[in-house]
C-alpha positions as CSV (number, residue, x, y, z in Angstrom):
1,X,-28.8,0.6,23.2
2,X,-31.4,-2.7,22.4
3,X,-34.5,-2.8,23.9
4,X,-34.5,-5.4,27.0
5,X,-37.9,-6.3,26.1
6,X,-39.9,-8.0,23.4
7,X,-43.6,-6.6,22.2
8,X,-46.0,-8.9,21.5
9,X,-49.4,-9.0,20.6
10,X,-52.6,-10.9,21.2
11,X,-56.2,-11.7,21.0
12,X,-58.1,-12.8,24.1
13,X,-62.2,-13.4,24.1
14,X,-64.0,-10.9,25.6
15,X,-64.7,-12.3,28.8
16,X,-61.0,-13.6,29.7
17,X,-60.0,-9.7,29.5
18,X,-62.6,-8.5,31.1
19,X,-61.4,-10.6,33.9
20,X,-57.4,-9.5,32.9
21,X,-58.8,-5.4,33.9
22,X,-60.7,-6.4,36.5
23,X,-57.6,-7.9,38.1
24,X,-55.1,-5.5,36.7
25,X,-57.6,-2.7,37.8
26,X,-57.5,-4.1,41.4
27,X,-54.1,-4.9,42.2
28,X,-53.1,-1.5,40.4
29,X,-50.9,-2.9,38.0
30,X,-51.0,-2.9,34.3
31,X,-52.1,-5.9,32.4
32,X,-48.5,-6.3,30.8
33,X,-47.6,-7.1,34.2
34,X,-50.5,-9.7,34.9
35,X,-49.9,-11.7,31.8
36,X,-46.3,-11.4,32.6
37,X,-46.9,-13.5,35.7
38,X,-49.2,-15.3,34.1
39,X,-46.5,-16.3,31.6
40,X,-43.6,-16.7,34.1
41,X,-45.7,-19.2,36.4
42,X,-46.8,-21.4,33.3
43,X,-43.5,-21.3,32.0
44,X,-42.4,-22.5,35.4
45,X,-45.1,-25.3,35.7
46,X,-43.9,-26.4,32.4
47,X,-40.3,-26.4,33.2
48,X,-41.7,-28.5,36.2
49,X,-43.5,-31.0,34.4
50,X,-40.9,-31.7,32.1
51,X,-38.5,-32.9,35.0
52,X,-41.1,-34.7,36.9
53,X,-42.0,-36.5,33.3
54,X,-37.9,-37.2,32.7
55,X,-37.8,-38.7,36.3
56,X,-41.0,-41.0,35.8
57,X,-39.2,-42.3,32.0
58,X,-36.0,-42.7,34.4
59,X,-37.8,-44.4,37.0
60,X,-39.6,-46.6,34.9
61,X,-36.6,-47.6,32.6
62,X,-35.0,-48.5,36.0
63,X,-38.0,-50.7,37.4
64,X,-38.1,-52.3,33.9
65,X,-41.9,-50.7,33.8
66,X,-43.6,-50.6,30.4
67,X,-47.2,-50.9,31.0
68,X,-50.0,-50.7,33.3
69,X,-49.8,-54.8,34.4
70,X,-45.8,-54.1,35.1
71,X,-47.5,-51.4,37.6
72,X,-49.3,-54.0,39.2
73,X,-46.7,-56.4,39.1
74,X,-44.6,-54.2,41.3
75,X,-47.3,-52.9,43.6
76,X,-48.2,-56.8,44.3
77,X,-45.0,-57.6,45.2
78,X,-44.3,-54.8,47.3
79,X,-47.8,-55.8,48.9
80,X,-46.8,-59.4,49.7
81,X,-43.0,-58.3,50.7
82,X,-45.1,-56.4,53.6
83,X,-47.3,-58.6,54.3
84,X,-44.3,-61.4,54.9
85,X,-42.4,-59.0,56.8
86,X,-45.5,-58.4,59.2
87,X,-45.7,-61.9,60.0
88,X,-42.2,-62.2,60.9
């Protein structure tokens, strides 16, 4: 039977694990599991990040964005569309 796990080593400074068994040492878990939830959650926000980046090229592409003044552009209009519609 194959190990369902991976082992790993690493080096942290001294103060960042003195912090990891303060924490592991409070919440009476080991620090395995700490930095396994550290890892799952950065993991996540990556994950995350990569959609919300995907969606902003998508979005962009759509608007026809490619720089800052296109930004502006857009936000003007929208600005004066509202501005019409308010006087209406």
């Amino acid at each position: 039977m194959s190990r369902q796990t991976k082992i790993i080593n690493m080096s942290l400074p001294k103060d960042l694990y003195s912090d990891l068994e303060k924490i592991s040492t409070n919440r009476g878990v080991s620090r395995s599991q700490i930095l396994k939830e550290a890892l799952d959650r950065y993991i996540d926000d990556q994950k995350r990040w990569t959609q919300i980046r995907k969606w902003g090229e998508e979005t962009a592409t759509k608007l026809g964005i490619k720089d800052e003044d296109d930004i502006e552009r857009i936000r003007d209009e929208y600005w004066d569309d509202k501005q019409k519609k308010l006087k209406e």
